[in-house]
N, C-alpha and C positions, 0 to 999 in steps of 0.2 A: 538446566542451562537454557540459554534464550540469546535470540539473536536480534536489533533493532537497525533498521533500515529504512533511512530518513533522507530527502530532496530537501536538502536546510533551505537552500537558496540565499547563500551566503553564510559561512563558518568565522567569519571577523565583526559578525553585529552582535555588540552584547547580548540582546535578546534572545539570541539564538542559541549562544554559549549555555547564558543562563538555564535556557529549556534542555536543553542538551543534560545540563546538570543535573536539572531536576527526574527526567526520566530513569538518570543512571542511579538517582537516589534512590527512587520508588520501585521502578523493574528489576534494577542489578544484570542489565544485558552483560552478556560475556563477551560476545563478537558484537563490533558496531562499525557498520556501514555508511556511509554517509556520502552523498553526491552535490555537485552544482555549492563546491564550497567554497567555491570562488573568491582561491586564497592562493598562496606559496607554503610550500610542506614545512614554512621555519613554523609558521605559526601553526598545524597541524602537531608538532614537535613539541613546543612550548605546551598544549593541552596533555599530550603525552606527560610530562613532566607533571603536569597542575594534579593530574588523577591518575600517574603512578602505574599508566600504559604501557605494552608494547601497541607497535603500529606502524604506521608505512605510508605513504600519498602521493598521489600526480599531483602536480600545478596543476593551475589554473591556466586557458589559454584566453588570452585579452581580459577582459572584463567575466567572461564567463564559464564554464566546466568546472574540472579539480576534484577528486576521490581522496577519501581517508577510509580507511580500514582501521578499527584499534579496538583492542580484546586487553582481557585480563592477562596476569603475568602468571596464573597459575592454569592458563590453556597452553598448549602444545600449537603453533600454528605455522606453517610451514609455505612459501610464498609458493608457487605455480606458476602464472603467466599476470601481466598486469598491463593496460593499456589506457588510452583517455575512456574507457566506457565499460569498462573492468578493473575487478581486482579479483583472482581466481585463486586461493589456499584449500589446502588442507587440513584440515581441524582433527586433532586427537585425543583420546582422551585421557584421564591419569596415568594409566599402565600401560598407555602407547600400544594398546593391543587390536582397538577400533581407529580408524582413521575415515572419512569423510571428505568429499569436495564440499567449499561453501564458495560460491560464486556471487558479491555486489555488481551490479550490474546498472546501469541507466544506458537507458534506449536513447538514441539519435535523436534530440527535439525535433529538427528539420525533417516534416514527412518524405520528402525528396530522398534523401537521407537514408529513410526508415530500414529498407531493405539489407543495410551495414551492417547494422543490428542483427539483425536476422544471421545475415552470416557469418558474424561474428558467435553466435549462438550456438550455430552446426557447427562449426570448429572446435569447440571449445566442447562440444558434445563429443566427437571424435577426438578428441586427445585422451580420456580413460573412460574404463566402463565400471568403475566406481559408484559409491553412496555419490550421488549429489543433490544439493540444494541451492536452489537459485536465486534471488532475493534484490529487488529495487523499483526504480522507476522505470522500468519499461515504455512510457510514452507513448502507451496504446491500448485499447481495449478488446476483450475477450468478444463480446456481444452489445448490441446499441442497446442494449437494458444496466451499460456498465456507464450509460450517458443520460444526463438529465440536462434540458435545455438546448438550443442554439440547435446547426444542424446535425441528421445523422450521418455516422461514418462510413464512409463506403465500403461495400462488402469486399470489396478486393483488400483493402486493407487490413479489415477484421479477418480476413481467410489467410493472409501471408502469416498474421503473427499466431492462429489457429495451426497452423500448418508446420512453421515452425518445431512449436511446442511440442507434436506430434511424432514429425521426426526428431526430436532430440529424447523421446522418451520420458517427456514432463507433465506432471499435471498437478492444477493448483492446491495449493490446500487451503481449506475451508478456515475460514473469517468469522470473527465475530463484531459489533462496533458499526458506527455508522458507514453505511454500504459506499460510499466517495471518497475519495483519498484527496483529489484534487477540485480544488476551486477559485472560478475566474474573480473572485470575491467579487461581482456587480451585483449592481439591484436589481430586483425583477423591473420589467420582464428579460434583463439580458444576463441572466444568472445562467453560469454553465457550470454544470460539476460533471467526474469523472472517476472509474476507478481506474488508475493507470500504475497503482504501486501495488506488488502481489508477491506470495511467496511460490516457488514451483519447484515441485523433487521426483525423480526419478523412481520408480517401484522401489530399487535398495534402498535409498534413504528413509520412504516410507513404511520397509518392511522393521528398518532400527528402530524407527519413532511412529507406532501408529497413531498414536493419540496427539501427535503435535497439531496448531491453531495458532492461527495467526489474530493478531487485537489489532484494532484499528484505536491508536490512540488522539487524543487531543493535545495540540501544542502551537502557541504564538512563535510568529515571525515567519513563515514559510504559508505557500498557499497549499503545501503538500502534508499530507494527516503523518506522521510517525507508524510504521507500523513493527510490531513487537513477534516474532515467534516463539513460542514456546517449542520447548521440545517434551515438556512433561506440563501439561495443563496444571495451574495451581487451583483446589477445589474450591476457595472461595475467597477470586479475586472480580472485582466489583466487574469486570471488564467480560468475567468469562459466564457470568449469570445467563442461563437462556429468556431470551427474549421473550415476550408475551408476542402469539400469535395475533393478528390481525383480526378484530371482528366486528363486522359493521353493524352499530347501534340504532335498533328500531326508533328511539326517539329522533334520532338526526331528519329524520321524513316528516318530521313538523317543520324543519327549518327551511325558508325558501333557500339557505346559503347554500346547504347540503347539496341541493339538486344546481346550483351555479357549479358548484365545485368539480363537481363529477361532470355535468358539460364541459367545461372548459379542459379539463383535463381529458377527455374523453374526444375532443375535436382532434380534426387535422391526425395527418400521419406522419405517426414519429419514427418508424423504421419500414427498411425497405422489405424487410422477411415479415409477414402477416405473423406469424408465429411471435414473435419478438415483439411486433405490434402489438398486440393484446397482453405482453405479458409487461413491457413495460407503459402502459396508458394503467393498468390493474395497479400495479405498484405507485406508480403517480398520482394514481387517488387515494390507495394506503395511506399516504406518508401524508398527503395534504388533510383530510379528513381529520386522521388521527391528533395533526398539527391544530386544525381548527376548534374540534373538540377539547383541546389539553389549552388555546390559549383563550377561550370563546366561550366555552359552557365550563369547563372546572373550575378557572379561576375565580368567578362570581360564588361558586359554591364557598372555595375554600376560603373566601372573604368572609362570608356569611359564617362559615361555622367558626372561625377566630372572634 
């Protein structure tokens, strides 16, 4: 089973339908989540129908919000509580012997705001002491290594929704896939991305599922990445491959680029915890390096040898 948790950013643009489709082709999610689908529940209804769902949705309020939840018709799913910024079921499974909370969730865009969330979170933690799994756009990041570009987040920020999580008894579970969920799609230099979409469970839910991972997949029309849970990792899906470690190549120190890359990347401070500072400037030359290397020195090769 597998659950997929997606900030469409509109659920009425073909584009989005289509990608929609296409994930449900290739992954087969059971439970699908979806936020900011900023629609009316006919048309949430009518997809129902097209792919042979059950499901459920808030409107949309003006131009913007609106939730859909929709799962297969051979899950058990039982509704809970539902608001503009939830959708909170219980998922079971064939023999109705396991039961599960599964929480969609998107965080208050409005930082102003933010703290709603929040409470809304503790609540919704104190209503059972159940398996849960938490799962959406949250609208905020764990640490200023979860932000590349533009400024860093304020530690009070990052501490409320640290704090949160803590009390409600949640903690994330591990990713694989490209490390941003969100992006302000500009050019550099005003390129900001973000991990703000995550999965979070409770010790029960992860004592059911130790092996569950989250994917971070790729998909057009939304600036937010689709992300997929697994509840049982498949052993050889392109998505769940371990990554090659990071390792810095002796020949790169002939290149004067090398040593720009690593200044530039290495100036200025990018977070306010020294710790965080070095840990994401270190990853910021990872990615650029590795980026340079793969479009700068392999490509000529791979020309060459064709």
């Amino acid at each position: 089973m597998s659950c997929l948790f997606w900030n469409c950013q509109g659920l009425g643009v073909p584009l989005t339908i289509h990608a929609l489709g296409d994930i449900r082709r290739i992954e087969h999610p059971s439970l699908v989540f979806i936020s900011e689908t900023r629609v009316k529940s006919q048309l949430v209804d009518r997809l129902k129908m097209k792919w042979n769902l059950n499901g459920l949705a808030v409107d949309k309020i003006g131009k913007s919000g609106g939730l859909a939840m929709l799962w297969d018709k051979n899950v058990v799913v039982d509704l809970i509580s539902i608001s503009n910024n939830h959708i909170d079921v219980e998922v079971k499974n064939n023999d109705l012997t396991v039961g599960w909370r599964a929480t969609g969730f998107y965080g208050e865009p409005d930082q102003n705001n933010r703290h709603r969330s929040w409470e809304l979170l503790r609540n919704l933690n104190n209503q059972s002491d159940k398996a849960w799994m938490v799962g959406g756009d949250f609208n905020e990041i764990l640490c200023n290594s979860d932000k590349e570009g533009g400024n860093p987040r304020l530690n009070s920020r990052i501490t409320a929704f640290r704090d949160t999580l803590q009390a409600c008894g949640l903690s994330e579970i591990g990713f694989a896939g490209y490390p941003f969920t969100w992006s302000n799609k500009q050019k550099a230099p005003n390129t900001v991305k973000c991990r703000l979409d995550r999965v979070c469970a409770n010790n029960l839910w992860s004592e059911l599922y130790p092996n569950a991972q989250v994917l971070h997949l790729d998909s057009p029309g939304s600036d937010h990445k689709p992300i997929l849970l697994q509840l049982q990792p498949r052993i050889h899906n392109n998505y769940s491959r371990k990554k090659r470690p990071f390792r810095f190549e002796a020949m790169w120190i002939r290149r004067d680029e090398c040593e720009d890359i690593i200044k530039q990347k290495w100036s200025g401070k990018a977070a306010m915890d020294p710790i965080e500072d070095v840990i994401y400037k270190r990853h910021g030359c990872a990615v650029a390096l590795m980026s340079w290397s793969k479009t700068v020195l392999n490509q000529p090769r791979k020309r060459i040898e064709s």
